[in-house]
Each structure stands twice: as C-alpha cells, then as structure tokens.
C-alpha positions in Angstrom: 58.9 183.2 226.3 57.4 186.3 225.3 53.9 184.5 225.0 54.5 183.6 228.3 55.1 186.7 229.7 52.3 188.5 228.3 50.1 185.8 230.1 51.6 186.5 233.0 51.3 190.3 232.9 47.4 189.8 232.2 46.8 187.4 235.0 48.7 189.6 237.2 51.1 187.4 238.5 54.1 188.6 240.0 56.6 186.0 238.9 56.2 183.8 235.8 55.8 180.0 235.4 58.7 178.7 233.4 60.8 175.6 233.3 64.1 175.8 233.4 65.8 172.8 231.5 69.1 171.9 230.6 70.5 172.8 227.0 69.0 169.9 224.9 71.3 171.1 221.7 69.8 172.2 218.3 67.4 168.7 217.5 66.0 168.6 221.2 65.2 172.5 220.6 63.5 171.7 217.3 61.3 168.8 218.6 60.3 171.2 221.7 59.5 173.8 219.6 56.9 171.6 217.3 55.4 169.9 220.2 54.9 173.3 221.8 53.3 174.6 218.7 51.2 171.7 219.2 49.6 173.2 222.4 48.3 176.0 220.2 44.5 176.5 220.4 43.9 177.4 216.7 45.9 174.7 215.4 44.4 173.0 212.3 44.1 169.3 212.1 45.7 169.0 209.1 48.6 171.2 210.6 48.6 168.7 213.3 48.6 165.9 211.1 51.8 167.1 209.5 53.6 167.9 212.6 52.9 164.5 213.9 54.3 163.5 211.3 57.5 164.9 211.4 57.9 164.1 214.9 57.8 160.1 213.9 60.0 160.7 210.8 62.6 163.0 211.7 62.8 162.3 215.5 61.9 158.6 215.6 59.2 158.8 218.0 56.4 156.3 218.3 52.7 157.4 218.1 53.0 156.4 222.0 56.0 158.9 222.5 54.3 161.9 220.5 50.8 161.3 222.4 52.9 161.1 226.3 54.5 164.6 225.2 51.6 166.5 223.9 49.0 164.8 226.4 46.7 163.2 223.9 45.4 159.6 223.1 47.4 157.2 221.3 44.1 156.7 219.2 44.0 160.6 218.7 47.5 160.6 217.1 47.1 157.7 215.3 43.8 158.9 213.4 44.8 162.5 213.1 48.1 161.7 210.8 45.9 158.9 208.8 44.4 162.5 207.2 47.6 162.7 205.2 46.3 160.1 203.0 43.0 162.0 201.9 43.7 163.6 198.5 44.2 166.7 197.9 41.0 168.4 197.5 40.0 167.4 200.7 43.1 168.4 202.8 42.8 171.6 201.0 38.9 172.1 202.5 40.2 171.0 205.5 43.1 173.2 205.9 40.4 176.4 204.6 38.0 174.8 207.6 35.5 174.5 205.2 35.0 170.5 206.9 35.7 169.7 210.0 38.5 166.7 211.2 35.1 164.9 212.4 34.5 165.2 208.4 37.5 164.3 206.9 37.9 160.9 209.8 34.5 159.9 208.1 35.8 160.3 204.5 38.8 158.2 205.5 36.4 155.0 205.6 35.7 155.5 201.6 37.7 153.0 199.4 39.2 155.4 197.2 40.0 159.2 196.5 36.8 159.1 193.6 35.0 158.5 196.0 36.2 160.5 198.8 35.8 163.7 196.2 32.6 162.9 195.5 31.0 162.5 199.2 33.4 165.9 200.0 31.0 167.3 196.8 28.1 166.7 198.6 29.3 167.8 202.2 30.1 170.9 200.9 27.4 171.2 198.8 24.4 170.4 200.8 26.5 171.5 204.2 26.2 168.6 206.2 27.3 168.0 210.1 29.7 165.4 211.1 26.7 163.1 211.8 24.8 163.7 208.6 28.3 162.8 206.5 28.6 159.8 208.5 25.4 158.7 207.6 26.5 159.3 204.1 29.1 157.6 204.0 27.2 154.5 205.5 24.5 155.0 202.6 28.4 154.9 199.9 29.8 151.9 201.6 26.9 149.6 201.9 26.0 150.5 197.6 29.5 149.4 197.3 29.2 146.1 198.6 25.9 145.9 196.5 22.0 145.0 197.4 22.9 141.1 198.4 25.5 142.3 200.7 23.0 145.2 202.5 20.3 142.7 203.1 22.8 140.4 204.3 24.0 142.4 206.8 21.9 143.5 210.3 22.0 146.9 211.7 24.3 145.8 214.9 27.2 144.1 212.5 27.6 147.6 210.8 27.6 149.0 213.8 30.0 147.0 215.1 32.5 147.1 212.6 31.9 151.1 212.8 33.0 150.9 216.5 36.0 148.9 216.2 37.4 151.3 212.9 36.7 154.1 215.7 38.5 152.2 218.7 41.3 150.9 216.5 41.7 154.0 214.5 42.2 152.4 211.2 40.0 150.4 208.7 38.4 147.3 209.4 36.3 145.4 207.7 33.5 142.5 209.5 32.0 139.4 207.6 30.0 136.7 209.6 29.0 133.4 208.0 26.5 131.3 209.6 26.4 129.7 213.3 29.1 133.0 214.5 31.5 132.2 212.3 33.4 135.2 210.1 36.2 137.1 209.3 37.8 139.7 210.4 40.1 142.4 208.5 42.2 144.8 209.8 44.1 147.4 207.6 47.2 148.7 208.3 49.3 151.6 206.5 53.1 151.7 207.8 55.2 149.5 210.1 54.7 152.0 212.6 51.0 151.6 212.5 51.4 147.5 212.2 53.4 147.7 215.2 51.1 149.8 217.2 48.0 147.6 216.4 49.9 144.4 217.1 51.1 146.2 221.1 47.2 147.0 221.5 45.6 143.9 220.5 48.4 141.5 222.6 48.3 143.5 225.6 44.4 144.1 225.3 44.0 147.7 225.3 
C-alpha cells in the first residue's frame, strides 16, 4: 500500500488506484503477496523460479493458474522453474547476474551438471552473449553424439529439434531414418510438467 501511494503522490494523482477485495484469510494473503512480488521489476530469474515454485507446491496451482495471475506465458513459467535443476554453480552466477536467464535456458539443453559447469566456465570466461553460448552449446551437443551422428544430421533437423525444445519448453530430442521416417523424444520432469505437455499436444497449442 505504501508503494502504492508513493506512486501516486509522484504522478500527482489525487486519489489512488487500489482494489478493494474481500478478506481472503491468512493463505489467500500469502499467495497474493508472492504473486505481487512477482510484478517487481528487478526480480531475478532464479528468484522467480523459486517463487513459482512455491506457488505449485504449497498452493496447488497449475503452471496455467500461476501464468493467468501474473500475466505471463504458460511457456515462460514452465521454462523459468526448469532453472531449479541447474546445479549449483550456475544458479549461484545466475542469482549474482553474472549470466543471464537467456544463458542459463541454453545450459539447460546440456546432458549433465559436468557439462553444464564446464560450458558456464567458458561463458564466464570468454563473456559470451546469449547467442554466442547458444552456439556453444550446439558445438557440446553435436561432439556428444560423435562425428557419424554430425554428418548425419542436416542444418534444418537441428534446427528443428532446437525450435520445438523452445516452443515446448522442455527437452526434446529428433532422429530421422530414411524415406521421413524417425523418432521423436520428449522429456518430461514432474507430473505437473507430463500433464501440461500431454493438454498442449491434444488440444494443439
């Protein structure tokens, strides 16, 4: 209120926007007070990660319930409390802004936390942008799968499977055979996740 208040005072307005709602006891207040710490302009990602978070465990809301009452993408929540599984090291850069969330998305597509700390070495170290670790991380994935498998594999198909990670918010993996014929993997991490994919690949959105 007192935020609010001051806004007022230095927009010179002579009454003050406010919503008047009916008591919604001590666990509404709690969940309005996160998701209005939410709307904070200097919030971390990682902060918001965490507060997502809580919102899903402690007030049994769905991804689709958190991202209605902040006024965010589904997609956005999704990806932005999938930065809880990064190891420690690079939370901690994160939290220290020392990467980006643009950063620590693309060093969620690495297999393990070795190699997560080891691509965050070289971010910090050579101080690459978002697009630059994204490139690097490219380069890590395709020596993973080994010479046969880069060769194997045009420009467009790793593009592709790129896009749909980034439209899914979650990992997936692409292998075509010959005459269009493949595989294709999708990764899920909770129930909650599993049951948000399943809504958005049934109902085609």
């Amino acid at each position: 209120g007192q935020r609010r208040l001051e806004a007022a005072k230095k927009a010179d307005l002579l009454m003050v926007p406010a919503v008047v709602r009916d008591d919604p006891g001590e666990q509404g207040m709690l969940e309005l007070a996160l998701i209005e710490n939410l709307q904070r302009s200097d919030i971390n990602p990682l902060e918001a990660a965490m507060a997502y978070q809580v919102l899903a465990d402690d007030f049994a809301l769905s991804h689709d319930d958190i991202a209605r009452r902040v006024g965010k993408q589904r997609s956005t929540i999704t990806n932005t409390v999938r930065l809880l599984r990064l190891p420690r090291v690079v939370q901690e850069a994160l939290s220290e802004a020392s990467i980006s969330g643009g950063h620590a998305r693309a060093l969620l597509r690495l297999p393990n936390v070795r190699a997560q700390s080891a691509a965050l070495a070289t971010i910090l170290g050579k101080k690459l942008s978002v697009r630059e670790t994204e490139d690097l991380i490219r380069r890590m994935m395709r020596k993973t799968h080994g010479p046969d498998t880069i060769q194997s594999r045009p420009p467009e198909e790793i593009d592709l499977e790129d896009s749909l990670r980034e439209s899914l918010g979650t990992k997936v993996i692409l292998h075509r055979g010959k005459r269009g014929k493949g595989t294709l993997t999708i990764h899920f991490y909770s129930d909650e996740e599993l049951n948000t994919l399943t809504e958005r690949l049934i109902s085609g959105y």
